[in-house]
Structures are given as structure tokens and as C-alpha cells.
C-alpha positions as CSV (number, residue, x, y, z in Angstrom):
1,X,-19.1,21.0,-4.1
2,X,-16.4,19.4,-2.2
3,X,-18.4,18.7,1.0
4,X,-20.5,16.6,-1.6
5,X,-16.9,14.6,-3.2
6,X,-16.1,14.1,0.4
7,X,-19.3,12.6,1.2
8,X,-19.3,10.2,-1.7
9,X,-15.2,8.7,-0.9
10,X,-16.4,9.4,3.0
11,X,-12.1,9.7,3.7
12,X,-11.5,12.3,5.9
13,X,-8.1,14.0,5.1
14,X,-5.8,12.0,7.6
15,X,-7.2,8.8,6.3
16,X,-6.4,10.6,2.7
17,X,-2.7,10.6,4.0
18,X,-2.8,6.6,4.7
19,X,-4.2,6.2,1.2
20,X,-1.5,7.8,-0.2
21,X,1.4,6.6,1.9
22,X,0.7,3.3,1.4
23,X,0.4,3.9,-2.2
24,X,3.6,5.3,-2.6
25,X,4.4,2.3,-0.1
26,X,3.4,-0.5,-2.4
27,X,5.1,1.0,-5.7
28,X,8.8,1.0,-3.4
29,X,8.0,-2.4,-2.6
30,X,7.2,-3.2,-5.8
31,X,10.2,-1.8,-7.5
32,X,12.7,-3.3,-4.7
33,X,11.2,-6.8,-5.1
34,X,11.7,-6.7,-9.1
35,X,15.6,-5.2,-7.9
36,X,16.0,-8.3,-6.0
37,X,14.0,-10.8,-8.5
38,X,16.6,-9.4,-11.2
39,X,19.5,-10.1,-9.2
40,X,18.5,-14.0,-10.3
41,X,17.1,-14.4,-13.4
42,X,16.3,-18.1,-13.1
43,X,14.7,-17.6,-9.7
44,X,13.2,-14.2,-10.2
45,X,9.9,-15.5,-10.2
46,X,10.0,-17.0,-7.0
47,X,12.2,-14.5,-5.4
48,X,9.7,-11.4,-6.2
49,X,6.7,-13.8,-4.9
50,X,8.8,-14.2,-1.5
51,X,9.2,-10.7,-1.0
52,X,7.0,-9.0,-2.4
53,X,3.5,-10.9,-1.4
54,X,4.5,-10.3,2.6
55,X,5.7,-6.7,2.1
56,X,2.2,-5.8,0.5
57,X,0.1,-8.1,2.8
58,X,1.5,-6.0,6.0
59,X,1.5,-2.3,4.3
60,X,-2.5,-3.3,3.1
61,X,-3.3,-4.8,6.5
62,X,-1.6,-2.0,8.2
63,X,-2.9,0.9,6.0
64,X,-6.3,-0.4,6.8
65,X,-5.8,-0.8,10.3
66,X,-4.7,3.1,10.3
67,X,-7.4,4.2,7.9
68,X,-10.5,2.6,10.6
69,X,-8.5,4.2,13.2
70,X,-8.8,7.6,12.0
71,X,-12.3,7.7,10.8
72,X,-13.6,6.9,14.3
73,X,-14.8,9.8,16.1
């Protein structure tokens, strides 16, 4: 049974790990950039766009950039 739920996600346990780090990833950078966005109520709009569209452009780009890496054999 799990051979056949790997075969259908076709992650292989280190590219599991990347999944899940950058998950965990993208919710601190989420929570930090509403921290900051508060800090400025009038601007908070603006100031979560500014950091927090960058932050989550690199960890996706990165995390998939890892996750290629590790499935090639």
C-alpha cells in the first residue's frame, strides 16, 4: 500500500522534507510580514505586499529548485 501512495505523489522522502520546510517556511513569513504590516496600520497593506511577495517568491523558487534536485537519480 504505500509503495502504491508513493507512486501516485512520486516525492521521495528527502523531497518530502523540502515540502515540508518550506511549508513551515511560508507560514513564518507569513506571520512576520502581518507583524510588520501591523506595526502601520495605514500602510499595512503595502508593507505586507513588500515583504511578503519576495520572501515567498524565493522560498517557492528555492524549494523547487531543491525538490528537482533530489529526485534526480
Amino acid at each position: 500500500m504505500d509503495s502504491e501512495r508513493e507512486g501516485r505523489t512520486g516525492l521521495n522522502g528527502k523531497q518530502k522534507v523540502v515540502v515540508v520546510l518550506a511549508n513551515i517556511l511560508i507560514l513564518a513569513e507569513l506571520t512576520w510580514s502581518i507583524y510588520l504590516g501591523s506595526q502601520d496600520l495605514e500602510e499595512m497593506t503595502v508593507i505586507f505586499l513588500r515583504s511578503f511577495i519576495p520572501m515567498v517568491i524565493g522560498t517557492v523558487l528555492l524549494a523547487k529548485v531543491l525538490t528537482r534536485r533530489l529526485g534526480a537519480k
